[in-house]
MIRODREN-482036 format. One line per field, with one value per residue (C-alpha): x, y, z; residue in three letters. Coordinates in pm, 1 decimal, decimal comma, always signed. Last residue first. Example, Ala and Ser with C-alpha at 12.3 -4.5 7.8 and 13.67 -1.06 7.14 Angstrom:
// MIRODREN-482036
east <- (+1367,0|+1230,0)
north <- (-106,0|-450,0)
up <- (+714,0|+780,0)
residu <- (SER|ALA)
// end
This chain:
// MIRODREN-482036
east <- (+1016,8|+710,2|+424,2|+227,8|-127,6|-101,6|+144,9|-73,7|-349,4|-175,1|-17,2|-202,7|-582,7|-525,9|-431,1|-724,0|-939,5|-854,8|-824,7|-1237,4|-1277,8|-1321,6|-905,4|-965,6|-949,0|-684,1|-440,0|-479,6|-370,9|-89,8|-6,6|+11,5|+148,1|+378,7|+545,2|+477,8|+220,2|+225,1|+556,7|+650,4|+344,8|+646,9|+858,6|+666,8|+375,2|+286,4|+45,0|-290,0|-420,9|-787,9|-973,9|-1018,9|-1119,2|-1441,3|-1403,4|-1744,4|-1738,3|-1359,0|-1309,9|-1590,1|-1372,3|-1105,7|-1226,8|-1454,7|-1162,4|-989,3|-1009,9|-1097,4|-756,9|-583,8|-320,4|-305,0|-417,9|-273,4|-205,4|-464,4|-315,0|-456,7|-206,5|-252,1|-543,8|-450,3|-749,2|-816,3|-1066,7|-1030,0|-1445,2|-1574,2|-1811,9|-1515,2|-1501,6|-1856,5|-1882,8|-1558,4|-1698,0|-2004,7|-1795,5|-1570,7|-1894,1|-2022,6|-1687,0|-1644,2|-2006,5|-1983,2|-1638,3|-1338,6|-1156,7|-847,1|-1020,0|-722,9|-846,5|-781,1|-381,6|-359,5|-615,9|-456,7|-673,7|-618,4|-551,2|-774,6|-1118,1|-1036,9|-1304,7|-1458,8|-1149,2|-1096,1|-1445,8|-1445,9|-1084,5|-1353,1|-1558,3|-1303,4|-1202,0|-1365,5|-1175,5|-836,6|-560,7|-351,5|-385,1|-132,0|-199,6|-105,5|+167,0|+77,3|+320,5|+70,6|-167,4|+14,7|-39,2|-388,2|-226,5|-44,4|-349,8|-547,9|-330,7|-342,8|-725,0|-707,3|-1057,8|-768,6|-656,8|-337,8|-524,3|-893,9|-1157,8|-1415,0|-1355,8|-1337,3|-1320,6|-1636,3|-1477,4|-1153,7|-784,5|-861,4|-615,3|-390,5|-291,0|-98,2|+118,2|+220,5|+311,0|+275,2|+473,6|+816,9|+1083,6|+1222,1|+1292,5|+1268,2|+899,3|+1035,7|+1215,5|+887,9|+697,0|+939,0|+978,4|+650,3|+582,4|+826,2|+596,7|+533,8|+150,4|+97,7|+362,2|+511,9|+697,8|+767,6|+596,2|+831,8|+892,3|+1031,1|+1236,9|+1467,5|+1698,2|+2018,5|+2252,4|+2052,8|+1756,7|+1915,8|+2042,5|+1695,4|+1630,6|+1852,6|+1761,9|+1376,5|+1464,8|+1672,6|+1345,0|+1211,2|+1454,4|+1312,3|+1089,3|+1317,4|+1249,6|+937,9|+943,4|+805,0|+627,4|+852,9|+657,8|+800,4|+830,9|+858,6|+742,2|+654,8|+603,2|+862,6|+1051,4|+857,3|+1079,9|+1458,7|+1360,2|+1306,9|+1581,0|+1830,0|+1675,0|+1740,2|+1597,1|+1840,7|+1725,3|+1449,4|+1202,6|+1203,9|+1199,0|+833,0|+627,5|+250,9|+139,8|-90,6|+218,2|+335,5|+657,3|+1034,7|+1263,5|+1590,9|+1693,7|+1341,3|+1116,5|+1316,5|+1420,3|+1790,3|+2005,6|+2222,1|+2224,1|+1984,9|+1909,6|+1536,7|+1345,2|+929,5|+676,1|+336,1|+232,3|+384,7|+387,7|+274,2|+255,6|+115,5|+367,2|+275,9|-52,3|-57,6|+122,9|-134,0|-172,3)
north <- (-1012,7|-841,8|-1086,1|-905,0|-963,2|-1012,1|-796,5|-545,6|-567,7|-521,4|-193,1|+162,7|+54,6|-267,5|-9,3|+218,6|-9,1|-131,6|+178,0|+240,4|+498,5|+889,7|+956,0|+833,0|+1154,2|+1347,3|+990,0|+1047,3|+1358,3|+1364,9|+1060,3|+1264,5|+1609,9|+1432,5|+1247,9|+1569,9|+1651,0|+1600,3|+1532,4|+1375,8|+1126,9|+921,7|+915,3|+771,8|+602,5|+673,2|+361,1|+288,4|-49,7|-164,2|-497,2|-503,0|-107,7|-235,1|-254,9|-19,4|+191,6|+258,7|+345,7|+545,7|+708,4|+794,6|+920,6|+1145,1|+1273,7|+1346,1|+1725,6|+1821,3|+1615,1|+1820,2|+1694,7|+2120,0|+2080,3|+2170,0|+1825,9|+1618,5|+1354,3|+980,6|+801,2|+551,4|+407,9|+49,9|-205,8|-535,7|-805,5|-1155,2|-1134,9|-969,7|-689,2|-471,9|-478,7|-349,3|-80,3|+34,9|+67,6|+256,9|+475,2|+587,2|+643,1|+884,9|+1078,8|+1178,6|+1295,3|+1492,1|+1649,3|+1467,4|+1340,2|+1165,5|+886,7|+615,9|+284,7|+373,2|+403,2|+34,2|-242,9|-597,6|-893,0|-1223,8|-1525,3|-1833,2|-1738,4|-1652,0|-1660,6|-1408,5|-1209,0|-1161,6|-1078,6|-804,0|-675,0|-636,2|-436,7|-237,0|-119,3|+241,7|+262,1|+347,0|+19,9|-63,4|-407,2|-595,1|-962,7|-1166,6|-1495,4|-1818,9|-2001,1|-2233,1|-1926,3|-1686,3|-1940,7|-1837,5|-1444,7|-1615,6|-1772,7|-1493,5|-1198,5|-1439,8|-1486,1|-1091,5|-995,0|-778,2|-603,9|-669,8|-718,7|-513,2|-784,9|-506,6|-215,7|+112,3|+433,0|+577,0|+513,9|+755,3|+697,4|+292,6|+70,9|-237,4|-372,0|-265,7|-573,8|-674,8|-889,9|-1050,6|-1207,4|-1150,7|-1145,7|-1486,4|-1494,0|-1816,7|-1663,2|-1415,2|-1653,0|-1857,2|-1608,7|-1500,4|-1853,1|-1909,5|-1610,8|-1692,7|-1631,2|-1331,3|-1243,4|-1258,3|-973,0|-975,5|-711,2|-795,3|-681,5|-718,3|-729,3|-594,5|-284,1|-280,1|-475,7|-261,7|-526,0|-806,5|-578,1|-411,4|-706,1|-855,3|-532,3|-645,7|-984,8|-792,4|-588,2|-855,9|-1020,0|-772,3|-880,4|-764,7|-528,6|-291,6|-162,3|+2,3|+38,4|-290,3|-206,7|-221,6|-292,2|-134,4|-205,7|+32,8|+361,5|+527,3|+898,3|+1137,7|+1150,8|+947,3|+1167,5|+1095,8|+760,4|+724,6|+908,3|+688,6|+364,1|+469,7|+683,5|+826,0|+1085,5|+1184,4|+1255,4|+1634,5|+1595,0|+1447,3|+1689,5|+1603,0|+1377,4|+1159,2|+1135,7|+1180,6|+985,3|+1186,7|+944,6|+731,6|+719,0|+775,4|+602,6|+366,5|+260,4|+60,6|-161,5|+40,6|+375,3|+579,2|+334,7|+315,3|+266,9|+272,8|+249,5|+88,9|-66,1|+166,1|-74,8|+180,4|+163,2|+473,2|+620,6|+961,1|+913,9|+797,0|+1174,5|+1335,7|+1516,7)
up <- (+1240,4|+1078,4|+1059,6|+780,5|+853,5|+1259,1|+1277,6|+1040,9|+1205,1|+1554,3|+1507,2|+1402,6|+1317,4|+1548,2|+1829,2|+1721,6|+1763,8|+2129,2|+2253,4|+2129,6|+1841,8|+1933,0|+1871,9|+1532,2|+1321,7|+1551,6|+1563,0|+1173,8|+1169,9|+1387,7|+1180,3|+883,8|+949,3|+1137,2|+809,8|+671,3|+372,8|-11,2|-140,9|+161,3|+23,1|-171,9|+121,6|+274,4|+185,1|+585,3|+672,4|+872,2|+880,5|+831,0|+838,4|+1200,0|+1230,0|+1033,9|+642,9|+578,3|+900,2|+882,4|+539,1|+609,3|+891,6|+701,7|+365,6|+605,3|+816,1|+591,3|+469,7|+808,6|+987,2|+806,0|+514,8|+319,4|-19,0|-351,8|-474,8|-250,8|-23,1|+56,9|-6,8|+301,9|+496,4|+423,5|+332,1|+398,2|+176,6|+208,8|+393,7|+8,6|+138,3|+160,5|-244,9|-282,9|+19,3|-153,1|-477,6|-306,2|-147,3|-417,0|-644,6|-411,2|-315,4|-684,2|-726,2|-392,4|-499,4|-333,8|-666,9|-555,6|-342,1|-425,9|-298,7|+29,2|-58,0|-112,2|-122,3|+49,4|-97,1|+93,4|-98,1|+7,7|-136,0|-529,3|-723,5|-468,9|-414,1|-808,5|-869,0|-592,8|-729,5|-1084,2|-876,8|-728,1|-1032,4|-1021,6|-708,4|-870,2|-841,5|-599,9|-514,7|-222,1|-292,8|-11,8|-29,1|+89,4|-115,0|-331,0|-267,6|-486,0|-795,3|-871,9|-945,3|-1250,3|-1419,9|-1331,5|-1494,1|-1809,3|-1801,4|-1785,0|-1527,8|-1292,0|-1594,5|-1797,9|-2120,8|-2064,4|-1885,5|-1887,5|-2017,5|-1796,2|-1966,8|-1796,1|-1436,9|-1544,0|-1663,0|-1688,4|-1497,4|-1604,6|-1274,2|-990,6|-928,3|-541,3|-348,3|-35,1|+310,0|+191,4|+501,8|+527,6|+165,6|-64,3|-116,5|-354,7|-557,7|-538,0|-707,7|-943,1|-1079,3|-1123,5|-1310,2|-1551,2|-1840,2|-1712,1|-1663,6|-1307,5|-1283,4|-931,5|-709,0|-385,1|-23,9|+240,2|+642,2|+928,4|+732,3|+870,1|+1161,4|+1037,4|+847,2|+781,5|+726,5|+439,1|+322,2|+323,6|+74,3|-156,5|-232,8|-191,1|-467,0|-700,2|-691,3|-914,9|-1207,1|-1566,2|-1397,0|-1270,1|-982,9|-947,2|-516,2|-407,9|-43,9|+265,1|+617,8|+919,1|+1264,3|+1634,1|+1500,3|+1791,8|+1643,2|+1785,2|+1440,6|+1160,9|+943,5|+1102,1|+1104,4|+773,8|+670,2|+866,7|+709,8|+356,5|+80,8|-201,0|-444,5|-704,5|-394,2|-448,1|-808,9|-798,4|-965,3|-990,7|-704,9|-912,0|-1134,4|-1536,5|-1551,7|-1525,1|-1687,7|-1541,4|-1234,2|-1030,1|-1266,6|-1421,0|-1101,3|-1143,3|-901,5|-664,5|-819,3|-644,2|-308,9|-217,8|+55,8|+75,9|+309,0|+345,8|+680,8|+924,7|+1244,5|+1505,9|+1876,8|+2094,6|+2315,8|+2142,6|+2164,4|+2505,5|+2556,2|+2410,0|+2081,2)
residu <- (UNK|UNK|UNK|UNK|UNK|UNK|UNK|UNK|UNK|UNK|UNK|UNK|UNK|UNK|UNK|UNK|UNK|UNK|UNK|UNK|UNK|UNK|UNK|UNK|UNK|UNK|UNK|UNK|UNK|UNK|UNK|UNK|UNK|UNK|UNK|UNK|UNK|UNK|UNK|UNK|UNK|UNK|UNK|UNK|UNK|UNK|UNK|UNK|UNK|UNK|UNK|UNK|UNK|UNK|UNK|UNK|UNK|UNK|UNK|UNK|UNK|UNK|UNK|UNK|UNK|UNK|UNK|UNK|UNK|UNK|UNK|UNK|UNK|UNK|UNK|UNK|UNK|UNK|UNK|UNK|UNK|UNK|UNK|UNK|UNK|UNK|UNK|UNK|UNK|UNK|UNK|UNK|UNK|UNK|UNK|UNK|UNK|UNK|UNK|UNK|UNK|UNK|UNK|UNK|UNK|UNK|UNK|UNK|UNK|UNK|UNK|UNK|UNK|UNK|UNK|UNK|UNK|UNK|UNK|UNK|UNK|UNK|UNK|UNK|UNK|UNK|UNK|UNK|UNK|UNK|UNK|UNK|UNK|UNK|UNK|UNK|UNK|UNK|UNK|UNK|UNK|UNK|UNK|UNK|UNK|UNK|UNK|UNK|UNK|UNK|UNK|UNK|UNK|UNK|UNK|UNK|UNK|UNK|UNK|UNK|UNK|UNK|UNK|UNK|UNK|UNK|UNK|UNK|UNK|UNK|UNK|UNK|UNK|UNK|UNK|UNK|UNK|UNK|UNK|UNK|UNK|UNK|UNK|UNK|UNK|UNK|UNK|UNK|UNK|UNK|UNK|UNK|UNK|UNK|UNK|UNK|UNK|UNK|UNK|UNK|UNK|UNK|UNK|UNK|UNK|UNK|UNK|UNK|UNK|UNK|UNK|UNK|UNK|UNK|UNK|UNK|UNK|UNK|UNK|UNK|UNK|UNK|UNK|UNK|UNK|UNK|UNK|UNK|UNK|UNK|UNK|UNK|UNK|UNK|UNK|UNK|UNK|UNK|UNK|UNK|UNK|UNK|UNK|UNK|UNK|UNK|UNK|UNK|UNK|UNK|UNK|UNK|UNK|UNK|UNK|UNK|UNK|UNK|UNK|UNK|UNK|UNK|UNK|UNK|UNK|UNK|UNK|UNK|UNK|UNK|UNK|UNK|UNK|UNK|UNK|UNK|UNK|UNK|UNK|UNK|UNK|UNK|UNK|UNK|UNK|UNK|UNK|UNK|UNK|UNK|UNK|UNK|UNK|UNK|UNK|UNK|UNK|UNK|UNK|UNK|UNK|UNK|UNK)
// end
């Protein structure tokens, strides 16, 4: 890697901080959960603003953007309460992205707790997902078609708030619908739309989901979570998820992001952007600085 690499500016647009036994994650305090990532015991523990700089290390890492970790449901704006504390007293992360169910009954309420807070710009609910594309049914309760998931998610454009989506590509269509009906709330797709199955057939129907949802203009995406259990993060293994994510969003519509520490469990904080400075290192300068820093100031407007 060169030196311009190294000075090169990032805003990691998808990270995570956690504190074991301040507030409650069922998922990391309480019960193991099956995971894309299979065991997760190595990232059962505290996660704070001195381990995240310790892992981005010599990478420029000059703002941050903190995605809802799974705290507990019943009070998710106790997480961003918390985490402008966090900022308060250190100056991370630069901005937030709550956690919202569009079907609570107090939807309302969450929404505008969360946009009481200088540092929330979106939020996010990963909706009700099928375990393969042949088990998909249309309009399923919690899914992306719900009328209740609609009736909350129409609200997030009386505060201006994003939508960050995770969900697996086979979905994408219905995250098409919801962008289309929905013109004025922008449409954030995490982790690359979640490309777990590389073979040809695999790669094929990720592609042309993608192709579908990026054709929707309030449509970004953030190359993120894109490791393989079992496989070495080279710049050979993704290179094509990267690039095609690339060709159909355009390096405008795309940010790059760690999903630390969650994808320490996968590959090095290094490992990572090493790799993904390798992969784009043909693009123009002034791609690959929106890729790494300007889309998401100009999405997120970190402080």
């Amino acid at each position: 890697m060169s030196a311009a690499d190294d000075d090169l500016p990032i805003i990691d647009a998808h990270h995570h901080f956690w504190e074991l036994g301040h507030g409650r994650y069922p998922w990391l305090d309480d019960h193991v959960i099956p995971f894309r990532y299979g065991d997760y015991a190595a990232i059962r523990r505290s996660y704070l603003v001195d381990d995240f700089r310790r892992d981005h290390g010599r990478h420029n890492v000059v703002k941050s953007v903190h995605m809802e970790a799974e705290w507990d449901s019943r009070e998710p704006v106790a997480e961003t309460r918390w985490l402008q504390a966090l900022h308060d007293a250190t100056g991370w992360p630069h901005a937030v992205v709550g956690q919202a169910w569009f079907g609570r009954d107090d939807i309302a309420a969450v929404l505008a707790g969360h946009a009481a807070f200088p540092l929330v710009r979106s939020v996010r609910q990963k909706p009700a997902a099928a375990a393969s594309p042949g088990a998909v049914v249309a309009g399923a309760p919690g899914s992306m078609a719900d009328p209740e998931f609609r009736a909350g998610y129409r609200l997030l454009s009386k505060h201006g708030l994003h939508y960050d989506l995770q969900t697996p590509w086979w979905h994408l269509g219905e995250a098409a619908d919801l962008a289309r009906d929905f013109p004025d709330t922008l449409i954030i797709l995490n982790h690359t739309g979640l490309p777990s199955d590389r073979s040809p057939a695999g790669l094929a129907g990720w592609r042309n989901a993608m192709a579908g949802f990026a054709a929707q203009p309030n449509t970004m995406v953030k190359i993120s979570g894109i490791g393989v259990p079992g496989r070495n993060w080279t710049p050979a293994l993704q290179s094509d998820v990267v690039l095609d994510t690339i060709r159909l969003f355009g390096a405008d519509r795309c940010m790059v992001a760690s999903n630390f520490p969650v994808d320490s469990l996968c590959a090095s904080y290094d490992a990572i952007f090493s790799g993904l400075k390798a992969i784009t290192a043909g693009l123009p300068e002034a791609d690959r600085r929106g890729l790494f820093h300007d889309n998401a100031r100009r999405v997120y407007r970190p402080v």
